[in-house]
C-alpha positions as CSV (number, residue, x, y, z in Angstrom):
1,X,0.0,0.0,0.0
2,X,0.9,4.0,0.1
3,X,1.4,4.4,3.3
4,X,4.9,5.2,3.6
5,X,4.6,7.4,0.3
6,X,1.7,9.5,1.8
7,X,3.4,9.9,5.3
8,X,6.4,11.4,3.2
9,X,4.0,13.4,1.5
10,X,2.6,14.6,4.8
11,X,6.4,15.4,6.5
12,X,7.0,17.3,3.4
13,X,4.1,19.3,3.6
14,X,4.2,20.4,7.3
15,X,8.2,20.8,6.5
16,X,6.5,23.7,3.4
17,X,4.3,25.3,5.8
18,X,6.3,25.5,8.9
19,X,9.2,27.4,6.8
20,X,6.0,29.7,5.3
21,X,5.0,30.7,8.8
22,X,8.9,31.3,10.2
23,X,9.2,33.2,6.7
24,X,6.4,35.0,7.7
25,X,7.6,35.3,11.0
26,X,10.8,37.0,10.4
27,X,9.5,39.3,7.9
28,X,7.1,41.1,10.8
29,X,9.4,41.5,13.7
């Protein structure tokens, strides 16, 4: 099954939005 392809897909998504939001983060203070 996918399992192990859609818990990559999952890492690498939070991975995407957590360096969005430190991005973010930065850019206001």
């Amino acid at each position: 099954k996918n399992d192990n392809q859609l818990a990559m897909l999952f890492t690498l998504a939070n991975l995407f939005r957590a360096d969005q939001m430190i991005r973010q983060w930065e850019r206001s203070h």
